[in-house]
N, C-alpha and C positions, 0 to 999 in steps of 0.2 A: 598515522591512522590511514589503511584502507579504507577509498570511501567508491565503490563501484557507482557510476553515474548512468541510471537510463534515461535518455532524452525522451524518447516516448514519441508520439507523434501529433499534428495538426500549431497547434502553440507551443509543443511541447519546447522542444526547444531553445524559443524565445524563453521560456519562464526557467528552463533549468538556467539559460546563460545568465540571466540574472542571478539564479538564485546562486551558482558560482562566483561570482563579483563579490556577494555577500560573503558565502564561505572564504573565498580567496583575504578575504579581507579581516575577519575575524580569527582565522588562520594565523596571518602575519602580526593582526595587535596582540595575539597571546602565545607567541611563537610556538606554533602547533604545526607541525610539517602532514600532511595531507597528500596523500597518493588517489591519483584519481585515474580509477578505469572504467572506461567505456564499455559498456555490450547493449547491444541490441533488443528490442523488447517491443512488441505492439503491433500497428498493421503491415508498415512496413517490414518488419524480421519474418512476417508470417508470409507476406509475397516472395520474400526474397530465401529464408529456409522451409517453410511448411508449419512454421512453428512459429506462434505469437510469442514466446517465451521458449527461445531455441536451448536443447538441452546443452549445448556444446558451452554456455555460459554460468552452467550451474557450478562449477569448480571455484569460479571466479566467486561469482555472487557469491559463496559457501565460505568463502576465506575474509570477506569483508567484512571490517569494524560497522559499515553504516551501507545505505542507501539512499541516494537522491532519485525519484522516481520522476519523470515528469507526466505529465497527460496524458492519458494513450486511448487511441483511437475505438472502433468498432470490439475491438480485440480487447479490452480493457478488464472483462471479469478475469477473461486467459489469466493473465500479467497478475492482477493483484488478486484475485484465488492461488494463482499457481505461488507466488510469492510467500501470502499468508500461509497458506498450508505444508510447499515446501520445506518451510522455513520455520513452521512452528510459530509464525505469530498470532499467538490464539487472544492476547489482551490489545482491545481495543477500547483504548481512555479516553473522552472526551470533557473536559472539563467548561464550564458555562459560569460564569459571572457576570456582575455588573461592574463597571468602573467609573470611579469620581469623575463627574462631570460629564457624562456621555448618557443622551437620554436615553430613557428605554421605558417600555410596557408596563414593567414592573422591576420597581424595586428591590433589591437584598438579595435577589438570587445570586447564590455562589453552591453550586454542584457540580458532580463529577459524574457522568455517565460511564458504567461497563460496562461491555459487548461482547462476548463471545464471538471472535472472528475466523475460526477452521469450521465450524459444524452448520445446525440448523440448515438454512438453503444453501451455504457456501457450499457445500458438497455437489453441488451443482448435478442433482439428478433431477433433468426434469425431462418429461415429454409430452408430446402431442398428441392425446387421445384420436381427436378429431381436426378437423381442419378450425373447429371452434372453440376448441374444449384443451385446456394446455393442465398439465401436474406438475406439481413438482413437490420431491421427497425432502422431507423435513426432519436430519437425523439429528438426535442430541443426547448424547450419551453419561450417564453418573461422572465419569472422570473429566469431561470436559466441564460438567455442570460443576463439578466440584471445584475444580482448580480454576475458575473465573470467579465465583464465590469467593476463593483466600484472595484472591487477587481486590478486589471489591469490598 
């Protein structure tokens, strides 16, 4: 399994190297061999190419089984707009329950949240009327409305 790894920036790092430890670890109890490649992503790739999500990495990311993202800085819609939308990840599932023995508000909740993740503000048109006054375009189109719908 390719698994491209963005550290991402400020914690990021610290939290992928964990979350590696994990991987590395469940990898080896279910003998699942894991190739892990680095690229760059966030504030740093943006100082360093011009690009928060330099395109020289899209071949890589493109050929990956998975992605481990880590945290990413000022630059973060870049990175995970550019991700989502490159990439076509347009279902975003969130699921919510409650678990035995762990309090909470209310009782019995066990749902699932769908999101539609490439359209709506992800399209990321927005501008600055005035120095007070900000827009932003809101697209959503039948085909995406549809196909989060089956999805849900």
């Amino acid at each position: 399994m390719r698994v491209v790894v963005i550290e991402g920036d400020g914690v990021g790092p610290e939290v992928i190297s964990s979350a590696l430890r994990v991987l590395k670890a469940a990898a080896a109890k279910y003998g699942l061999t894991v190739d892990l490649q680095f690229v760059e992503a966030g504030d740093n790739a943006f100082r360093k190419y011009g690009e928060a999500l330099p395109s020289r990495y899209w071949p890589i990311i493109e050929s990956a089984d998975a992605i481990l993202k880590g945290p990413v800085g000022e630059s973060a819609g870049d990175v995970v707009v550019g991700l989502r939308r490159g990439l076509d990840l347009y279902a975003n599932i969130r699921p919510a329950r409650n678990y035995p023995g762990v309090k909470a508000v209310r009782d019995g909740v066990d749902l699932v949240i769908v999101r539609e993740n490439t359209e709506d503000v992800y399209v990321r048109a927005e501008y600055m009327l005035t120095n007070d006054v900000a827009v932003a375009l809101r697209v959503i189109t039948r085909r995406a409305s549809e196909r989060i719908a089956r999805v849900a």
